[in-house]
N, C-alpha and C positions, 0 to 999 in steps of 0.2 A: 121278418126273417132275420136278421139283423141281431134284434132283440134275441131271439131265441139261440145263436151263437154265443154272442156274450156269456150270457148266464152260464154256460157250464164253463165257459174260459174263467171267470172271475171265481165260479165256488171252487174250479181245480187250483185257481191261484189263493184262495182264503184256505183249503183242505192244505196245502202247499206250507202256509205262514202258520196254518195250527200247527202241524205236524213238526215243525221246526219250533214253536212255543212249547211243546210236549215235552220235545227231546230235550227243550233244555232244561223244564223242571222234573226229569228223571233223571236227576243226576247220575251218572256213572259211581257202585256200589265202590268205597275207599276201601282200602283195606286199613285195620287199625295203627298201623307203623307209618301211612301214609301221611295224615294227618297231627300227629303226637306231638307234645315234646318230649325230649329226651331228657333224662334229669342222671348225672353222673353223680355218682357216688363213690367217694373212696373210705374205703369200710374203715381205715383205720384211724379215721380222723373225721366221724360223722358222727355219733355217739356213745360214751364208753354204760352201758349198763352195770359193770359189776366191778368200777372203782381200779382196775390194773394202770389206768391211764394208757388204754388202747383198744380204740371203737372197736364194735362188735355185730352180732348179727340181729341179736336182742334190742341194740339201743338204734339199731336201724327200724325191727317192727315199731318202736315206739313211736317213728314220731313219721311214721303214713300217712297218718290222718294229717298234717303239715304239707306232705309233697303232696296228696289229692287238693285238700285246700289252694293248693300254686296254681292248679291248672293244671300237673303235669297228670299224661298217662302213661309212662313207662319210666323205671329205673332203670340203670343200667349201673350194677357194680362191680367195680376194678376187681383182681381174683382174691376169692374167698378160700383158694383150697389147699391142701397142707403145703406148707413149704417151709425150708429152713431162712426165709426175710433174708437173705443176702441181697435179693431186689425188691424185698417188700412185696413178696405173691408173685413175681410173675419169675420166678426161680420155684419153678411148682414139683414136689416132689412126687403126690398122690394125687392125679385128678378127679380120683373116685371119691377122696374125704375133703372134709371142712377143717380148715384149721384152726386147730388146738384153741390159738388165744381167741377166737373170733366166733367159736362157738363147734356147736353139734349138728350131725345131718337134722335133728328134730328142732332144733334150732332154728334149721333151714326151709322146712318144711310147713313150720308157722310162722315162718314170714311168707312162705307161697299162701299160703292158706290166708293171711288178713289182708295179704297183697289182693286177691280174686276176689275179695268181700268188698275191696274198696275199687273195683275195675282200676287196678294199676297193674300193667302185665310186668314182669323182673325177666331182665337181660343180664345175663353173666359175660364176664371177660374169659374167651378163650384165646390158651398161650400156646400154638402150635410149632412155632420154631424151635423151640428148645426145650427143656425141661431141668432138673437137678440134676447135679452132681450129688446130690445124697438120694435119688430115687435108685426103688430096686432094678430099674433099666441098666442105669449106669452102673451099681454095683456090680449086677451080675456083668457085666464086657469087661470090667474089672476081672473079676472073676473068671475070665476065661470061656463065657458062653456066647458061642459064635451067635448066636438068635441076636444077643442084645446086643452084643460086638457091632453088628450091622446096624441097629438102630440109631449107629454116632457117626459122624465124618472124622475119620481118621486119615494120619498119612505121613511117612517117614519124613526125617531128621534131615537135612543139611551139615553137612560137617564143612567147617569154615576152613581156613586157611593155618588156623590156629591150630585146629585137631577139636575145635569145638561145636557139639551140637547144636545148632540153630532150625529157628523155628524154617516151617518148608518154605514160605513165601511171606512175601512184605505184608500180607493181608492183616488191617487193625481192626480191632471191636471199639464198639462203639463210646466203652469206658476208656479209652487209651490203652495202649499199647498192643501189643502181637495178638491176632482174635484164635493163636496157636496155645495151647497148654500140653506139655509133657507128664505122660505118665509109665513111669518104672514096667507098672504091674504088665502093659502091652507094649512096653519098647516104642509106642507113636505118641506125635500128637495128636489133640481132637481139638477140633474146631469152637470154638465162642466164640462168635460175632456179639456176643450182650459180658455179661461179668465172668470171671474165669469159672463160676459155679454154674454157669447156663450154660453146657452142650448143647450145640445144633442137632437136632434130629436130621436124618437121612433121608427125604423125602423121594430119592430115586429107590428106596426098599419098599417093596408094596408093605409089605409086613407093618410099618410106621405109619403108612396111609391109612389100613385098615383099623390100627389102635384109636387114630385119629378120630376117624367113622365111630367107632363105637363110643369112644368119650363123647361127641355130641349126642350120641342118640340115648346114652344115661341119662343125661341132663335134661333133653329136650324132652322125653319118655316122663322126665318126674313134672313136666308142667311147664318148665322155663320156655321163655317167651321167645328164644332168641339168643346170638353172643353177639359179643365185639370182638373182631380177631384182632388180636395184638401185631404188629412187625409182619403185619403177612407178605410184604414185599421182597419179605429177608429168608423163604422158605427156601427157596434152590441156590443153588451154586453152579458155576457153572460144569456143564459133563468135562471131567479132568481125561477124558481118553481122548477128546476132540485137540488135548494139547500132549499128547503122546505118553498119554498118564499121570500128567502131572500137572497139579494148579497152579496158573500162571500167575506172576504178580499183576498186582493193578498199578495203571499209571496214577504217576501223582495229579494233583490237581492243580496246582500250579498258584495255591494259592498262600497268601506271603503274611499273612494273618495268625495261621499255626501252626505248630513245631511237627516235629515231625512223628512224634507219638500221636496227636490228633488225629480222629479219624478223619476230618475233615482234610487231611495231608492228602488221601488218594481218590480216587474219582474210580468210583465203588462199581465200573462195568462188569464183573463176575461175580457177585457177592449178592448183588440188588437186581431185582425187576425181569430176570429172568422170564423169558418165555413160559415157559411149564410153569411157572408161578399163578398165571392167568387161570391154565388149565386146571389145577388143583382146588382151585376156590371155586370153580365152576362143580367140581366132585363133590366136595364140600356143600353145596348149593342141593343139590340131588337127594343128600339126606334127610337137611331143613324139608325141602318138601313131603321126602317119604312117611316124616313125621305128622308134616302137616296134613297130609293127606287121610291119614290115620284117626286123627281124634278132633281134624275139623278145625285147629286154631292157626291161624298162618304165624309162620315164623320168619323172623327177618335177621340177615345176617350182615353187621357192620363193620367196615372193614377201616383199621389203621394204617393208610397209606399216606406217608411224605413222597409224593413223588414230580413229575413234570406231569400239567392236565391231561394230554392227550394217554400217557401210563395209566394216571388216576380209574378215567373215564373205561379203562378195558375189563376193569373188575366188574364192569355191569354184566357183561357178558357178551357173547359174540353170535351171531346166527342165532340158530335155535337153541345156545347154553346158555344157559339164565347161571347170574354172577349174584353178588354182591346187592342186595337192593338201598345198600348204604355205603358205597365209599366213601368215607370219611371227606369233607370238602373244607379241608385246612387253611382257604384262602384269605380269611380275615384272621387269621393268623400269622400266617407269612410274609404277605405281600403287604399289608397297612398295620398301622400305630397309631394311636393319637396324634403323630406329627402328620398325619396324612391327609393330603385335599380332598376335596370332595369330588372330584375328578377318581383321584387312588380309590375313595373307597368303591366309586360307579364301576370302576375297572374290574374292580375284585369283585365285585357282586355278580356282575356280568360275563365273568369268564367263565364260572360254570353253569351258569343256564347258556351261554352258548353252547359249549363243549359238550354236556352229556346229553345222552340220546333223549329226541322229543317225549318220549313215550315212557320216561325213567323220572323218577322223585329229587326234588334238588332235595340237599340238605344244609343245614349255617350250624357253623363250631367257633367261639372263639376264647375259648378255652378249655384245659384239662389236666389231668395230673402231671402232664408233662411241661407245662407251661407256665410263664408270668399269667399272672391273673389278670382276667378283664378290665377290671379298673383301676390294676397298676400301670398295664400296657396304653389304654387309651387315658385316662387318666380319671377321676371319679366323679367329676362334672357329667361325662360322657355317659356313665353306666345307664340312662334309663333309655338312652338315644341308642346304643347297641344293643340293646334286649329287645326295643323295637325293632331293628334290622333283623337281627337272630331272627322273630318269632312272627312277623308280619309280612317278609320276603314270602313267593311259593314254596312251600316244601316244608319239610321237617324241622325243626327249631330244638339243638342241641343246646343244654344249660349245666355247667361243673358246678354243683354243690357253691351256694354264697355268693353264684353272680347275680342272683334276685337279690341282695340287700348290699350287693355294693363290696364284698370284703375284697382286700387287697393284700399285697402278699407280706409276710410275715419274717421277723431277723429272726434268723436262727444263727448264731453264732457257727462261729468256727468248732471250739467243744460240744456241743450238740447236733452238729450237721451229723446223718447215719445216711443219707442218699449215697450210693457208690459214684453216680455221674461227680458230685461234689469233694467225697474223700480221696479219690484215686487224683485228684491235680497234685495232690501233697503238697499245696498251697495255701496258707492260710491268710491271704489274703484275697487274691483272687479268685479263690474258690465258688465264690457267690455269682460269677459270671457260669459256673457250670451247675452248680443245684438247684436240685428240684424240689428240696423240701420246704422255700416260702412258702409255694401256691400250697402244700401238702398240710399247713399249719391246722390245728383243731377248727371244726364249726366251730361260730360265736352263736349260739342261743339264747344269754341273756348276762349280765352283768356282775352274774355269782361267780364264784371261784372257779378258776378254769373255763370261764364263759359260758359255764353249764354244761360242757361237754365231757365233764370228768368231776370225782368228786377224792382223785388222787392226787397226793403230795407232788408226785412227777409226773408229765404224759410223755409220751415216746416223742413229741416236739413240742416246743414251748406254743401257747398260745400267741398270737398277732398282740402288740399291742394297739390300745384304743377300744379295744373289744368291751368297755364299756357304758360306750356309747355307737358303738355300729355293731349291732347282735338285732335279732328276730323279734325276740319281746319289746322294745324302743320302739321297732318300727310299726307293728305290730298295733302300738299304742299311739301313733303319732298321727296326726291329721293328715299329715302328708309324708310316704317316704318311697324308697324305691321298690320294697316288699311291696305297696299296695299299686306302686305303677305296674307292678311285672305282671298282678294279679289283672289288672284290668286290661295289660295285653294280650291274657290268655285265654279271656274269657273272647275277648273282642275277636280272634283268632279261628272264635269258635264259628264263625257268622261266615253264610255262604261264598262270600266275596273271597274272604280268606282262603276258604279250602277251594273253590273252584274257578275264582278270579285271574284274569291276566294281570301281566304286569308290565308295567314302562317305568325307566330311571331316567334322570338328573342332575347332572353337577350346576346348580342354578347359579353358580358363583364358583371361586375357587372356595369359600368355608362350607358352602351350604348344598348338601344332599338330599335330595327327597324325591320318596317316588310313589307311583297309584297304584292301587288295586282296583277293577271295576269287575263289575258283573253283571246285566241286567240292566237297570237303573240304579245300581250301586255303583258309588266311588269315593271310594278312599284316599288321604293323601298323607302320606307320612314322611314330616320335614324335622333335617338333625342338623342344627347349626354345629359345627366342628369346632369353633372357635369363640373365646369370649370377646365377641366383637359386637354388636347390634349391627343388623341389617334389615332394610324394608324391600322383599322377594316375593317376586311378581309368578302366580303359578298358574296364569294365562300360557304359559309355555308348553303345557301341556294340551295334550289336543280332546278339545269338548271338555273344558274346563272353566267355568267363567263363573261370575255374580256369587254368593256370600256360600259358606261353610259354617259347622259347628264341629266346638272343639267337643272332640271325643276323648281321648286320653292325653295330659301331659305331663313334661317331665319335674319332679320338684323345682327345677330352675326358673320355670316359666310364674309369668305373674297375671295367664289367664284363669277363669272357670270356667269347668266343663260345662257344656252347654252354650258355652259364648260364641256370639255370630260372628265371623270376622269377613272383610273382602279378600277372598283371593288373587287380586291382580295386585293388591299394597300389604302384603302382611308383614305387621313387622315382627320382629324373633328380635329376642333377647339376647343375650350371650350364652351357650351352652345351652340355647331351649331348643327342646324336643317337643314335638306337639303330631297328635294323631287328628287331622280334620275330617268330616263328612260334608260331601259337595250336598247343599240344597236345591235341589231342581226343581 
């Protein structure tokens, strides 16, 4: 009797342990943006096709078969649409056209087209805070037409003590000086928070919301995969009748670093991160779907926010409004440098997988057009050690054009600096502490004139030097280089551990950072010595971790082969070695 008890306790208990074996090799279906990486691209300094010396939309189709080769499966490029270049695209005049130097909508439409041949989906930069001062918006409020009048933040004068016009409030842009600009033709001024040619759009006019809506739904309608929202933190201001009609200034910051034109002089609480900001990108959010719903491709919308995490983390969305499935996660940016312990970076990795919600996609950035470049910031030892964090962390794995092969950022002279962050110090020496156009320097592709990225006298910025020995083709041909480490992290990335594996960190030392992946009977262990120091690190520290590994990926630093068995409890690391291990069980 006894017996016959048992038997259905134990098959309920084995139907139990299958069913739970089941579950977990039906993985939960990704969607494509969940798993990817991100490959940035800044159109005008990626390849020039037709010799102006300024990349293009053509010399982008060319060279796909390159970013498919990486491992990457989405582009994303900085904006493509007409603009008069006061900020290099993101001073957008027509977001219905392609600009002039960079090509044609059919231009565009055969790179959608070799793009879907090669399953690479294309993400466009959308610039919804502002727009030109030479679009027909602005013209016509110029103009006198209340419609477009209302598409701008406007708002009387200040008359000083002198009998002189001053702007309304202390409020600065983010280039220096007053984010106010006076115009005759309306008797106000209109707000720039970006260069005096970028007007703030009025996002309290449904009317701007609406244009907003339909600019993505052109886009996303012609195939595009997706945008990156530029400054979306910087959409609202705050309601000026809450302060009896009028924008109140911001307090200062208090900080004793910069002058008082800086924008960094005031502590930006009317200007940034606004409430209704949230709610907008959630509207925003609405349409991506509507689209997607439509022809079946999910779209993913990522968003450009410098902010404090718990800000960051609200662009996912809130209750039942779905946000952002990519706010931007800026923290190996911000927070750590190459002078950082391994503690800083455990920190930084770990504050947004704390912070965002369980059930949301982390994502790693640690660079962009707006930045020092990865191996200038950490320094170029590091570059194979931070592509492994990027792209073997959970979640999405963001790469700026050139951090696969290691380039760094580039002297642009005082004479050739064109960035506004740069020319507007009217310093020609210090100036290199505010531009942005080292990291903006041409690819390096190979060792020919202009590093292959051009086959003109002049490019719109000088090439990096060195670029004749650190470009694509060297690496490309070298036994060992960083190109072919990136490649074997992204393949390696591909494997289920990667996409469905948990994760543990630490700082095994103050140099030495390394953490697991497992899954199953998989586990991963990826160690990044910080320092050129030799250490022998014990990875018994981690739990159900013991007896020998093989190395899977390392970094050019290291002086093992892959394949080699090492003990985990004594391993020693090099100086600057990075090494991918597989636990043998």
């Amino acid at each position: 009797m006894k017996r016959l008890l048992i038997l259905p306790i134990l098959s309920i208990f084995i139907l139990i342990c299958e069913g739970s074996v089941i579950k977990q090799e039906n993985e939960r279906d990704l969607e494509w943006w969940e798993t990817t990486i991100v490959y940035q691209i800044y159109p005008r300094s990626f390849v020039d096709s037709d010799g102006d010396g300024i990349g293009d939309i053509k010399g982008i189709t060319s060279k796909l078969e390159y970013i498919k080769e990486l491992g990457v499966g989405a582009i994303w490029l900085s904006p493509i649409f007409q603009s008069p270049m006061y900020d290099f695209g993101y001073d957008i005049a027509d977001f219905y056209a392609i600009h002039d130097e960079y090509g044609t909508m059919e231009d565009f439409d055969e790179l959608l087209d070799t793009a879907n041949e090669l399953d690479i989906k294309v993400v466009l930069d959308l610039v919804p805070n502002h727009t030109s001062n030479e679009s027909v918006w602005f013209q016509e409020a110029l103009n006198g037409n209340e419609k477009y009048y209302n598409y701008f933040v406007w708002e009387d004068g200040v008359v000083d003590d002198n009998g002189n016009l001053q702007p309304p409030n202390n409020w600065l842009n983010h280039f220096r000086g007053s984010a106010w600009e006076y115009r005759e033709e309306v008797g106000q001024f209109y707000l720039h928070q970006f260069v005096v040619g970028q007007p703030d759009l009025n996002y309290r006019n449904p009317d701007v919301v609406n244009e907003m809506k339909d600019i993505i739904r052109f886009w996303l309608e012609k195939g595009v995969a997706g945008f990156r929202v530029d400054a979306v933190n910087c959409l609202f201001e705050v309601d000026k009748e809450l302060f009896g009609g009028k924008y109140p200034d911001e307090p200062f910051s208090g900080r004793t670093d910069v002058d008082p034109e800086s924008h960094d002089y005031l502590d930006h609480i009317y200007t940034k991160d606004q409430n209704e900001t949230y709610y907008m990108v959630y509207e925003f959010r609405e349409v991506f779907d509507e689209i997607s719903e439509k022809d079946g491709m999910p779209r993913v919308m990522m968003a450009e926010v410098y902010a404090p995490i718990h800000d960051v983390i609200r662009y996912f969305g809130e209750g039942d409004r779905l946000g952002s499935q990519m706010p931007f996660n800026f923290d190996l940016i911000t927070d750590v440098d190459g002078s950082s312990s391994a503690a800083d970076i455990k920190r930084a990795v770990d504050k947004f997988l704390t912070y965002k919600p369980l059930d949301k996609v982390a994502n790693w950035v640690v660079g962009n057009h707006d930045q020092s470049r990865m191996a200038t910031r950490y320094g170029t030892s590091l570059v194979d050690g931070i592509n492994m964090i990027v792209l073997l962390l959970p979640g999405i794995g963001v790469t700026y054009m050139g951090e696969e092969i290691g380039m760094v950022d580039g002297y642009v002279s005082w004479e050739d600096t064109v960035d506004p962050a740069g020319c507007n110090t009217n310093d020609p020496i210090n100036y290199v502490l505010k531009s942005r156009d080292p990291e903006r320097t041409p690819f390096q592709w190979n060792a020919d004139k202009n590093a292959g990225f051009s086959t003109a006298d002049k490019t719109w910025l000088p090439v990096a030097e060195g670029y004749e020995t650190l470009n694509v083709e060297v690496q490309i041909n070298a036994e060992r280089s960083h190109l072919k480490v990136y490649q074997a992290i992204a393949d390696l990335r591909q494997e289920a551990t990667f996409i469905y594996g948990r994760y543990d960190s630490l700082a095994l030392n103050k140099d030495v950072f390394a953490f697991m992946r497992w899954y199953k009977d998989e586990r991963y262990l990826v160690v990044v010595n910080m320092r050129d120091t030799e250490y022998v690190v014990d990875l018994t520290y981690f739990e159900n971790v013991d007896g020998d590994a093989s190395v899977v990926v390392r970094s050019v630093q290291s002086p093992r082969d892959e394949g080699e068995i090492v003990d985990v409890s004594a391993l020693p690391l090099a100086g600057h070695e990075s090494i991918v291990l597989r636990l043998l069980l």
